[in-house]
N, C-alpha and C positions, 0 to 999 in steps of 0.2 A: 380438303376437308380436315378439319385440328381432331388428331385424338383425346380423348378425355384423361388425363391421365391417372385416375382410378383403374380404368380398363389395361393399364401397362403393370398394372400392382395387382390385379386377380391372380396372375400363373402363380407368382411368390405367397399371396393369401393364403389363396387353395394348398400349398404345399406344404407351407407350415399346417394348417388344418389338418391335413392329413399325417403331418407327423406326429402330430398333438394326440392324437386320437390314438395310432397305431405305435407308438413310444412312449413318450412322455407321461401320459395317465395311468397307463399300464404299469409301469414302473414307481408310480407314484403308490400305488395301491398295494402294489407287493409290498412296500417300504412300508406302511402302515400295518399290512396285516404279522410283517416280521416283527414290528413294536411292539404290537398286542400279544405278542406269541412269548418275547423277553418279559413282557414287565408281568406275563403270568404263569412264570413258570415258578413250580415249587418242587417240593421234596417228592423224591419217588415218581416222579416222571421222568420215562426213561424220551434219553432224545439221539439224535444224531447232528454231529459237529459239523463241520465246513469242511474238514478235512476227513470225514469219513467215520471218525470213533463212534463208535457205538457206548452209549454206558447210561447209566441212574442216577441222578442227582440226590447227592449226598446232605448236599447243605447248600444256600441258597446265600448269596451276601450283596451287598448294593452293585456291584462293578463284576463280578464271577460266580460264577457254581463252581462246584466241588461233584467229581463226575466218579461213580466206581465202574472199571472197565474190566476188570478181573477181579476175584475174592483179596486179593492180596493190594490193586494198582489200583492208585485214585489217580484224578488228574486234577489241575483247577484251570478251567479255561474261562475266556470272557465270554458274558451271557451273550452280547453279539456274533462270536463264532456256532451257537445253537444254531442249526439251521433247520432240524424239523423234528418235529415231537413223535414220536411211535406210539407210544399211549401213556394217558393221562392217569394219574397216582387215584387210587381210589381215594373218594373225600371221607 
């Protein structure tokens, strides 16, 4: 009796499906909510880096912020190294 061969491409279907769902989207979404987090960050919202800095954003430019991490230390890193906001600058 001929097997279908649709029925030899379900295990592969399914497993992309499954990866889709449990990788792929997931990672999609982070990637969008990191966008939205860049393209609104302003002055006086303090954040933390990729690499751990803590600091306040000084000044705000198309491609970096300007971070103070001490009274004395600025930094300028790229707005994609922001990796999460602590709190937002009063408006």
């Amino acid at each position: 009796m001929p097997v279908n061969p649709l029925v030899n491409l379900m295990p592969a279907l399914f497993l992309f499906g499954v990866m889709y769902f449990l990788l792929i989207r997931p990672q999609q979404r982070r990637q969008q909510e990191h966008a939205k987090l860049v393209a609104a960050l302003k002055k006086h919202d303090e954040v933390v880096t990729i690499g751990g800095v803590h600091g306040t954003i000084l000044n705000v430019k198309e491609q970096t912020v300007i971070l103070r991490v001490d009274d004395q230390a600025k930094l300028e890193v790229d707005k994609t190294a922001v990796a999460r906001l602590t709190r937002r600058a009063a408006e």
